[in-house]
C-alpha positions as CSV (number, residue, x, y, z in Angstrom):
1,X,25.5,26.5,16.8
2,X,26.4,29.1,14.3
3,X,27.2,27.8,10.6
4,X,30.6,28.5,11.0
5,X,30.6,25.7,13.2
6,X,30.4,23.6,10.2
7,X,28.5,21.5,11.8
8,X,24.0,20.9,13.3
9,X,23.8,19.8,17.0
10,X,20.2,19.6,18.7
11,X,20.8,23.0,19.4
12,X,20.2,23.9,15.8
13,X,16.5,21.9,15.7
14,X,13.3,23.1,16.8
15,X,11.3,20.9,19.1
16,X,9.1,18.9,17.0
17,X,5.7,20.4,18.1
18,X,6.9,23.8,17.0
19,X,8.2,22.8,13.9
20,X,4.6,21.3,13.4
21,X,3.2,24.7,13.8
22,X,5.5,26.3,11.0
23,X,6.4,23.6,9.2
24,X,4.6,24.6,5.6
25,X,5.9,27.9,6.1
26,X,9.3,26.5,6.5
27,X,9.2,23.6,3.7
28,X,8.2,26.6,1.6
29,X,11.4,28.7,2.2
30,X,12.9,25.4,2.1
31,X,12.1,24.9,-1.7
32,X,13.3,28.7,-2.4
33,X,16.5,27.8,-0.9
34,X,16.8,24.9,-2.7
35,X,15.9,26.7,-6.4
36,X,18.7,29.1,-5.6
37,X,20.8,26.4,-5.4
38,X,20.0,24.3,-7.9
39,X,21.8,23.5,-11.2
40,X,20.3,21.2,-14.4
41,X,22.9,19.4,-16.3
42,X,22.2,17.5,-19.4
43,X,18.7,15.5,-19.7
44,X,18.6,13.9,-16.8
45,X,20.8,15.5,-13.5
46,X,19.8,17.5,-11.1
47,X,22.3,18.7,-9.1
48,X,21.5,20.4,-5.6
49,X,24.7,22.6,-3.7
50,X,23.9,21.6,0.2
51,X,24.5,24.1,2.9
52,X,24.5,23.9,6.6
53,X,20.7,25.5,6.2
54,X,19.7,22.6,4.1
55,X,21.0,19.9,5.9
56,X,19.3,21.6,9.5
57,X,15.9,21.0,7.1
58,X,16.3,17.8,6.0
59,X,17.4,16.5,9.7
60,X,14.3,18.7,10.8
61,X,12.0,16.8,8.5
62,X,13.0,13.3,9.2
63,X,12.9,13.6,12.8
64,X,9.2,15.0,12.2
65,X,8.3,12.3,9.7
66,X,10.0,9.1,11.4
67,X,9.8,10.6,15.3
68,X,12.1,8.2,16.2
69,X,13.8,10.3,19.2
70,X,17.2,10.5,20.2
71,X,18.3,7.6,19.0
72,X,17.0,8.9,15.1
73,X,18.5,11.8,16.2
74,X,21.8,10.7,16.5
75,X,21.7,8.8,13.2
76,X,20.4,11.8,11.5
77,X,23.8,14.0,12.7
78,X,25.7,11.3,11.8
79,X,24.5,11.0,8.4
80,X,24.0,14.6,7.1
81,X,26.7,16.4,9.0
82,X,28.8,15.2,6.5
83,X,27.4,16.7,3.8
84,X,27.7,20.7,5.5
85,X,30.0,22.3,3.6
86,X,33.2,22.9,5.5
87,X,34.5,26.5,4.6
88,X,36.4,25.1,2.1
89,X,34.5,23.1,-0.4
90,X,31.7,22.4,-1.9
91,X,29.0,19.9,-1.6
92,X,26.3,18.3,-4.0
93,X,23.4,16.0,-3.9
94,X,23.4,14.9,-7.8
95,X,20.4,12.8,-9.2
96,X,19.7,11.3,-12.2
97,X,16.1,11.2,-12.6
98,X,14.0,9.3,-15.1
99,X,10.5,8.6,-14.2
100,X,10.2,5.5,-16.0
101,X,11.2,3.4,-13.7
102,X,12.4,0.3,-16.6
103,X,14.2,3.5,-18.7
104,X,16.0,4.6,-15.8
105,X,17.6,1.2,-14.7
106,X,19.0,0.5,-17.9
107,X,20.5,4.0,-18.0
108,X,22.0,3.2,-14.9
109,X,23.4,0.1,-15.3
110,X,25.8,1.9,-18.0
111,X,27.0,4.9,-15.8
112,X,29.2,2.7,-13.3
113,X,31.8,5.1,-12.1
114,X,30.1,7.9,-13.0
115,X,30.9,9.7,-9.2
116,X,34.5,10.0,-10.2
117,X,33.9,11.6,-13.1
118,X,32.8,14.5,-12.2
119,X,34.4,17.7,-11.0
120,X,33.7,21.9,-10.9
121,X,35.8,23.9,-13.6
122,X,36.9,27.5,-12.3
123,X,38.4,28.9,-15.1
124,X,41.7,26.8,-16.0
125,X,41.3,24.5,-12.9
126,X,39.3,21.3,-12.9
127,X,38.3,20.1,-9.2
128,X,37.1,16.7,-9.2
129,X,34.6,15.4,-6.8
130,X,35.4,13.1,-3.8
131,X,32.3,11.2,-3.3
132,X,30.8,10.7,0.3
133,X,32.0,7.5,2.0
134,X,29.3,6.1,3.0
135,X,28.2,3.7,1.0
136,X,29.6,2.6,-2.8
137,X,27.3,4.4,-5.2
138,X,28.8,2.1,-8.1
139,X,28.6,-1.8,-8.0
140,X,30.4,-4.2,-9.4
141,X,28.5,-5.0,-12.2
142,X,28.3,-1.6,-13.4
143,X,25.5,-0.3,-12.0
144,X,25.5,3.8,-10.7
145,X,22.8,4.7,-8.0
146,X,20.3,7.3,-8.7
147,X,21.5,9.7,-6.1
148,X,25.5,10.7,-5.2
149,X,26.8,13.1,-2.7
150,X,29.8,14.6,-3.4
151,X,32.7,17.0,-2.2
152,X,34.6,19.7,-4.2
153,X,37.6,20.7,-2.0
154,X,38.9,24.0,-3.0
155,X,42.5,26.0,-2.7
156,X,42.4,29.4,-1.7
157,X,43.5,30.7,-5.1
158,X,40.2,28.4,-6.4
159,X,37.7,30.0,-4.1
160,X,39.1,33.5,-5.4
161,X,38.5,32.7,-8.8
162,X,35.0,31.3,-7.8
163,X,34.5,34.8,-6.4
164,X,35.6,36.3,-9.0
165,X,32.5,37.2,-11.8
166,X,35.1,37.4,-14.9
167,X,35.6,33.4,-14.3
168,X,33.9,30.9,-15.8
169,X,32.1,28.3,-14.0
170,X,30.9,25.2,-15.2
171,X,30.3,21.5,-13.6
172,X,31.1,18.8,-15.5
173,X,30.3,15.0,-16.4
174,X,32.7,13.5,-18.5
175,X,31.3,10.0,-18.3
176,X,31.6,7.7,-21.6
177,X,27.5,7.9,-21.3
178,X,26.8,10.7,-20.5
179,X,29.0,13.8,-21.0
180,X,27.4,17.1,-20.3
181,X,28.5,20.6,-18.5
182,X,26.2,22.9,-16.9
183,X,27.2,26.7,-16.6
184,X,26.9,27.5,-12.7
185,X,25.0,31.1,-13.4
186,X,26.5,34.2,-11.5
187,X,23.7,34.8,-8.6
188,X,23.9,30.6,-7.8
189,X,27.8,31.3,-7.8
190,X,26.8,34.7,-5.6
191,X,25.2,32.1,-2.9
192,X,27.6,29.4,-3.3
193,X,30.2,31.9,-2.7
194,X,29.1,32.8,1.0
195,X,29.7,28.9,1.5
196,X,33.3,29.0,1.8
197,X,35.3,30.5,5.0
């Protein structure tokens, strides 16, 4: 199925002995792919902007890890489908990542919350991120996950000015602890660009 389709079926995966046979190649392009689309902000986040491409790899590679046959596959589709971008939004896998595995708790146990706090700023507009529904990423105590996938929906007159080089682009976290933007360069917003309709 073409990525217009907005959407991997089994069509889109290789059969798991010939993904064996080009699999380094692949995990390789895979990791150039992912560079290109890959944003730092602050300290600590990582931010990567998913694509139907990405998501056909990551399926790809659990299926190959796990081999747990149709049945994985099925749960695979259901769980990263969501996360292709559909022609007119964005998506992100954010991290906060702190080696130290005591640090990094107690960082997170301050950043409750800290899913809806963030959003994409095209020049004067400020689109805020609808997190993934499906599971909480904050808990009741407090406590953020490590890891959030999020969706920027965008109006046509926000994808133009996406487009459009003379605009600013940042991403932003406004969270009481930690506040930080990160300027989305011009040849990420270049391949971002190609991810809307």
């Amino acid at each position: 199925m073409p990525r217009e389709e907005h959407s991997v079926t089994a069509s889109d995966l290789m059969d798991l002995e010939e993904y064996g046979k080009c699999r380094k190649e692949m995990r390789a392009s895979n990791v150039l792919l992912k560079k290109q689309r890959r944003l730092f902000v602050g300290p600590y986040v990582t931010v990567f902007f998913e694509s139907f491409e990405t998501m056909v790899m990551q399926i790809q590679e659990m299926l190959y890890i796990e081999k747990g046959g149709d049945a994985q596959l099925a749960d695979e589709l259901a769980a990263y489908n969501p996360m292709v971008p559909n022609g007119r939004e964005l998506t992100v896998t954010l991290m906060f990542e702190i080696p130290d595995e005591n640090r990094r708790r107690k960082f997170l146990e301050k950043l409750g919350g800290v899913e809806n706090k963030v959003a994409i700023v095209v020049g004067d507009a400020r689109i805020m991120a609808v997190p993934e529904g499906d599971v909480e990423r904050s808990t009741e105590d407090g406590k953020a996950s490590s890891v959030h996938f999020l969706h920027f929906p965008f109006t046509e007159a926000q994808i133009a000015a996406f487009r459009d080089p003379a605009t600013k682009v940042l991403l932003e976290i406004a969270h009481d602890h930690y506040g930080h933007l990160g300027i989305i360069p011009p040849e990420t917003r270049a391949i971002l660009g190609k991810d809307f309709d």
